[in-house]
C-alpha positions in Angstrom: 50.2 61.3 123.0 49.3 64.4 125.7 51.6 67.4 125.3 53.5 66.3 128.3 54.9 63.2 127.2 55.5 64.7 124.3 57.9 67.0 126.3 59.3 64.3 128.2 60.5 62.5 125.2 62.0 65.7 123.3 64.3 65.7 126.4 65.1 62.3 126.0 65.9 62.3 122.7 68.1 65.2 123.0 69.6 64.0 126.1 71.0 61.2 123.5 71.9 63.3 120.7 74.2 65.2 123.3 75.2 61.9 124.7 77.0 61.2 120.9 77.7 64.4 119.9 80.2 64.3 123.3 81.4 60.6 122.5 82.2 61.9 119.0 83.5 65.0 119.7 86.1 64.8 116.9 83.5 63.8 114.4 81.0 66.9 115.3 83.9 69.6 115.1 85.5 68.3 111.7 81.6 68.1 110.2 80.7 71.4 111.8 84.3 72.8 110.5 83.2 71.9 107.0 79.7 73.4 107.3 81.7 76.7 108.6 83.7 76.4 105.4 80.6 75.9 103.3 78.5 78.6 104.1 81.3 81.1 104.5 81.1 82.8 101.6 77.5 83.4 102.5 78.5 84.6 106.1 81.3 87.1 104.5 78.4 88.4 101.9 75.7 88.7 104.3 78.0 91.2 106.2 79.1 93.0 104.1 75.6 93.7 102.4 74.4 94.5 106.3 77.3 97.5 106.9 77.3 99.0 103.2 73.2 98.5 103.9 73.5 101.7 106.0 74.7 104.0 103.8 72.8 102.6 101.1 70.0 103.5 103.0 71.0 106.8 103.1 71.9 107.8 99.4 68.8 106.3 98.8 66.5 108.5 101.3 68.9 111.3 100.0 67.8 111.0 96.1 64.3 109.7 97.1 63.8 113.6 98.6 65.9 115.1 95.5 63.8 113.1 92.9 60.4 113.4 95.1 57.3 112.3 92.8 54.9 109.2 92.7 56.1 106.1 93.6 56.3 103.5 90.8 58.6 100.4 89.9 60.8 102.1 87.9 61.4 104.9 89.8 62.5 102.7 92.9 64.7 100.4 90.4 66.4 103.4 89.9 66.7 104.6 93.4 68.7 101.2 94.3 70.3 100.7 91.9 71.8 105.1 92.0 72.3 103.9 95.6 74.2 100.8 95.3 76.4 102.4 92.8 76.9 106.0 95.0 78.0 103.6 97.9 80.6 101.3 96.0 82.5 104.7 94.6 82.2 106.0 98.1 84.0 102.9 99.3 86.5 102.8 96.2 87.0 106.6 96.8 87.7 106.0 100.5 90.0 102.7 99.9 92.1 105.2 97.0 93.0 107.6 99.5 93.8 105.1 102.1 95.9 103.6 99.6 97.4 107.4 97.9 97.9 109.5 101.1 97.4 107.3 104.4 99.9 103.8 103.5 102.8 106.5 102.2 102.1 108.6 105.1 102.0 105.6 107.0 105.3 104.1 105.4 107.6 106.9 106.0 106.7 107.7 109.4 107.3 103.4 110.0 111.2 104.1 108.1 111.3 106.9 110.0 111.0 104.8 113.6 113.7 102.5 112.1 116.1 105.1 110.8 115.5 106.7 114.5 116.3 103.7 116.7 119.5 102.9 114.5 120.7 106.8 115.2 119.3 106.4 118.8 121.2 103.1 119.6 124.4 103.8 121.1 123.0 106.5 123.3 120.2 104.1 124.8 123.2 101.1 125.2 125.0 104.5 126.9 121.8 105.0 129.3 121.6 101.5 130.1 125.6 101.4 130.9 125.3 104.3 133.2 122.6 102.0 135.0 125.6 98.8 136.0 123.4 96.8 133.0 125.7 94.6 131.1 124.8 95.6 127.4 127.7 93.7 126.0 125.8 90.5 124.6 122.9 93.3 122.8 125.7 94.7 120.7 127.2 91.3 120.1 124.2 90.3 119.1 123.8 93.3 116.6 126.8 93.0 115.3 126.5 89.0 114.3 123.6 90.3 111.8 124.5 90.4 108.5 123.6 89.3 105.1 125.6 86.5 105.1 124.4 84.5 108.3 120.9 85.7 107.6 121.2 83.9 104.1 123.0 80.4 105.5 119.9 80.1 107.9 117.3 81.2 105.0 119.2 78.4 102.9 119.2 75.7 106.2 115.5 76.5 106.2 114.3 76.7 102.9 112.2 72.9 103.4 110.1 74.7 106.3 109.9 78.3 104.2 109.0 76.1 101.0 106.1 74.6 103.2 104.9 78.0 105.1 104.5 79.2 101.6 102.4 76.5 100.0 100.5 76.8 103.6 99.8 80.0 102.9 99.5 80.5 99.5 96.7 78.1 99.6 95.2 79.9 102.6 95.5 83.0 100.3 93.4 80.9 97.2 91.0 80.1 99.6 90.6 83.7 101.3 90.2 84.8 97.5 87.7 82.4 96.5 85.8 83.2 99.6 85.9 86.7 99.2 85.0 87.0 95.7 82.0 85.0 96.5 81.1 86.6 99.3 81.5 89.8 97.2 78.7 88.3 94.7 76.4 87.4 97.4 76.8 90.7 98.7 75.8 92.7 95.4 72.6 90.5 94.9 71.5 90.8 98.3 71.7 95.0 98.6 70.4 94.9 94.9 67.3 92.5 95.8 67.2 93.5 99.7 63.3 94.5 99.3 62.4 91.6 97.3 64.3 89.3 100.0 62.5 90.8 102.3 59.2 90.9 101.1 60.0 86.9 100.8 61.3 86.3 104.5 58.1 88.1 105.5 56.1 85.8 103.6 57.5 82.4 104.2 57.6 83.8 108.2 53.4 84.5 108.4 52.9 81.3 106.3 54.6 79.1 108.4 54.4 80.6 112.0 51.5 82.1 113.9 51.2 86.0 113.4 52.2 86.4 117.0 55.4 84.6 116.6 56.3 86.6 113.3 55.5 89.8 114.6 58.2 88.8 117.6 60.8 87.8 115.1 60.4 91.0 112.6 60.7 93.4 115.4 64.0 91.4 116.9 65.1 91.5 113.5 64.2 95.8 112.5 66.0 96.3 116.1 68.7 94.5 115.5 69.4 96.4 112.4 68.5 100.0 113.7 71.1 99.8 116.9 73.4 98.0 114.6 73.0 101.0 111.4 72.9 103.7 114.9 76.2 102.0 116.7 78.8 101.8 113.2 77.4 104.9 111.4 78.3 106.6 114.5 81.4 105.0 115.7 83.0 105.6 111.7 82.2 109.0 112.0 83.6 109.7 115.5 86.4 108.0 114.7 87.5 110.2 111.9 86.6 113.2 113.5 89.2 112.0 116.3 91.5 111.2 114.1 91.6 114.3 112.0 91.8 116.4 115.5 94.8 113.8 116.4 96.5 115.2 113.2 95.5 118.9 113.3 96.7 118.7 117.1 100.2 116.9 116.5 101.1 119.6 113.4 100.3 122.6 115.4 102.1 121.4 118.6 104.8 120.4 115.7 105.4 116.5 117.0 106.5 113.5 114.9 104.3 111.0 113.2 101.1 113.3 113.3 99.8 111.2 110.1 100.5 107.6 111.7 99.5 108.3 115.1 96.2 110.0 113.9 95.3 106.6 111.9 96.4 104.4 114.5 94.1 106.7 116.9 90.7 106.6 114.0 91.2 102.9 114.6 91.7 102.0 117.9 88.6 104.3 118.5 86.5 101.5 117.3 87.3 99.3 120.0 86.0 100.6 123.4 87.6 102.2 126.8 91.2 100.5 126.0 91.3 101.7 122.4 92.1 105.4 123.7 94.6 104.2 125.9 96.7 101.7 123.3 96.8 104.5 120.8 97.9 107.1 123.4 101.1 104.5 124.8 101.9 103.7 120.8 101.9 107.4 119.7 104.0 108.3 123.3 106.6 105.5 121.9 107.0 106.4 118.8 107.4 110.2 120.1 109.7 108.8 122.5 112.3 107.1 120.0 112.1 110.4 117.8 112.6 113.0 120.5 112.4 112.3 124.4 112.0 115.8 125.3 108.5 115.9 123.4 107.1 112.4 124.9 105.5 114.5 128.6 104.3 117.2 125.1 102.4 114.2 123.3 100.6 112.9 126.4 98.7 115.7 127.3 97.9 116.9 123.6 96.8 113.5 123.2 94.7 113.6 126.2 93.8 117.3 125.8 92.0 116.2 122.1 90.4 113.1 124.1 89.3 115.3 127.0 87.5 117.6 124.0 85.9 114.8 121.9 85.0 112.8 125.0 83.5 116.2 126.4 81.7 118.1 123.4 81.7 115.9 120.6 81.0 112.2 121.1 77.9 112.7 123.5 76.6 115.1 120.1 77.6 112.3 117.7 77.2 109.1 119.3 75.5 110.2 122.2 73.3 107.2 123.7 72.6 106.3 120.1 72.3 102.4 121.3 70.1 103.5 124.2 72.4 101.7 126.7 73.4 102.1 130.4 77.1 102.9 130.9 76.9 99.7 133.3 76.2 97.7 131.0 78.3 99.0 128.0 81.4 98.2 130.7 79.4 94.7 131.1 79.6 94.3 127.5 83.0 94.9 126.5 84.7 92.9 129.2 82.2 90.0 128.2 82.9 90.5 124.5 86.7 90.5 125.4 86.8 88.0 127.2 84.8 85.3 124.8 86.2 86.9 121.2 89.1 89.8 122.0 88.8 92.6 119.8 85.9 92.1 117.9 83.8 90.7 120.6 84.7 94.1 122.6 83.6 95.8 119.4 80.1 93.5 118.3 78.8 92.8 122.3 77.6 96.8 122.9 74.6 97.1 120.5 74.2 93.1 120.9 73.5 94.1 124.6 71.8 96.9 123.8 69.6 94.6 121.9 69.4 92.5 124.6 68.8 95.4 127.2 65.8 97.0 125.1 64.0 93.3 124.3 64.0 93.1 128.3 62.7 96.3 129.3 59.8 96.0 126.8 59.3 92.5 127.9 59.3 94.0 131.9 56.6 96.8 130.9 54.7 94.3 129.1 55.0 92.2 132.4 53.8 95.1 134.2 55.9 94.0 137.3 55.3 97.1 139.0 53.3 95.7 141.8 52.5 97.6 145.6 55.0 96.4 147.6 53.8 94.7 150.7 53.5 97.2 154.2 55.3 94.6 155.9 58.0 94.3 153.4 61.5 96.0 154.6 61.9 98.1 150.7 58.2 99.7 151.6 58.3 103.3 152.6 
């Protein structure tokens, strides 16, 4: 059989596998929902090992150039395993103060909002009086709460609450079994990352041409690099934001400097509306505290964006991912648009990716030709 039949019935044949798989469509999404809850664990320990991979990397270049020498077995044992253990305390250190300064921080400013719009009720329900805006049914409606009417429907609904929380408590159980897997797959993989691979290389120029393994390792090394450039230099941006959000809010002396500047380090990992959700959260939360200071939180909070925007993130992030500001637009409205947050997040170095694997593939094309003299583009 010639190559081109050969073709023609590949196309065939998937022509009918697409046929059932369409047919059965119930069938294919409950199978391909169990293979999504098989290999989970590996997808949650495969990322993880790829972000703590980057600073891995970099304890280990770090102690490499302290502990410089001839290279032999034991010395590079050493190295990972100084590494791996250098990056999990970093982690744990990080997560301790989260948990020791940042959630108290976090959970005072969150009482103080609440104790705020209690204090601040009857002069809003005032405002909105002074407006011809029937507030009557708000305050009836506030004063029906109590313990008593919130316990009768917590005891009419105790079969559905019983339910939700075998629902989720199982959903917990399997998020923890999951995890701690994941967590296991993650240790042997940045333990055993240069044996692993040293192996994919292998099986990779054993079974494929050289050609087609030489493609696939440099998709692979660039896929890494943009993704190692893009995070370390998003996390570190975003802290330096967020600490200037703080420093900025306790010298101008406004309310919630610690919770807005946490809400800010985070939302600065999601691109162009990040900025602006933390900038209308803090101006609320300002608002409900003290309306005279709200106009006073806006332009501090743009005032610090105007600075990092300005001096700091083109010296930090910079065009670390080597893509057009076209196409970093193009990518976060696609990534929004298909999977929200994350997508908004995970589409700029995947299109940066994409972006550099075309513009080698154009030079290697060599597509600059001489343009026609008849053509209307020639000089």
């Amino acid at each position: 059989m010639d190559k081109k039949s050969k073709n023609i019935m590949l196309i065939i044949a998937f022509s009918i596998v697409m046929y059932a798989a369409v047919m059965n469509l119930g069938v294919v999404l409950s199978f391909l929902g169990k293979l999504v809850s098989l290999v989970l664990p590996l997808v949650i320990g495969l990322v993880l090992a790829f972000v703590l991979s980057v600073p891995m990397n970099g304890f280990e270049n770090l102690l490499r150039k302290l502990f410089s020498g001839t290279k032999n077995p034991v010395k590079e044992k050493f190295l990972t395993a100084a590494s791996f253990l250098l990056t999990i305390a970093t982690v744990l250190c990080i997560a301790v103060l989260a948990v020791t300064m940042l959630i108290p921080e976090i959970a005072r400013s969150i009482m103080g909002v609440v104790e705020q719009a209690q204090l601040k009720l009857p002069q809003w329900l005032a405002v909105l009086n002074s407006y011809n805006i029937d507030t009557q049914q708000i305050s009836e409606w506030l004063n029906s709460i109590n313990a008593e009417s919130l316990l009768s429907t917590l005891t009419g609904s105790a079969g559905f609450v019983l339910d939700s929380v075998l629902d989720i408590s199982t959903t917990i159980v399997s998020a923890a079994i999951n995890t701690g897997l994941g967590l296991v797959i993650m240790v042997y993989v940045l333990l055993s990352r240069k044996t692993l691979k040293h192996q994919c290389h292998r099986v990779l120029y054993a079974y494929l041409s050289r050609e087609k393994a030489d493609n696939i390792v440099h998709v692979a090394s660039l896929i890494y690099q943009t993704y190692a450039k893009f995070f370390s230099g998003q996390c570190l941006e975003s802290c330096i934001l967020g600490s200037l959000i703080f420093i900025a809010f306790s010298i101008a002396r406004l309310p919630y400097a610690g919770l807005i500047a946490v809400l800010t380090a985070l939302c600065a990992f999601i691109p162009y509306v990040g900025s602006f959700i933390s900038c209308c959260i803090g101006a609320l939360l300002t608002l409900l505290s003290s309306p005279a200071q709200a106009m006073l939180c806006i332009v501090v909070y743009l005032a610090v964006q105007f600075i990092e925007n300005q001096f700091i993130y083109p010296n930090v992030v910079g065009n670390s991912v080597g893509l057009p500001p076209l196409f970093t637009l193009l990518a976060v409205m696609l990534g929004g648009k298909l999977f929200g947050i994350l997508g908004m997040i995970f589409f700029i170095p995947l299109m940066a990716v994409v972006y550099a694997l075309v513009r080698e593939d154009v030079q290697r094309r060599d597509v600059r030709k001489p343009i026609p003299r008849d053509s209307k583009f020639s000089p």
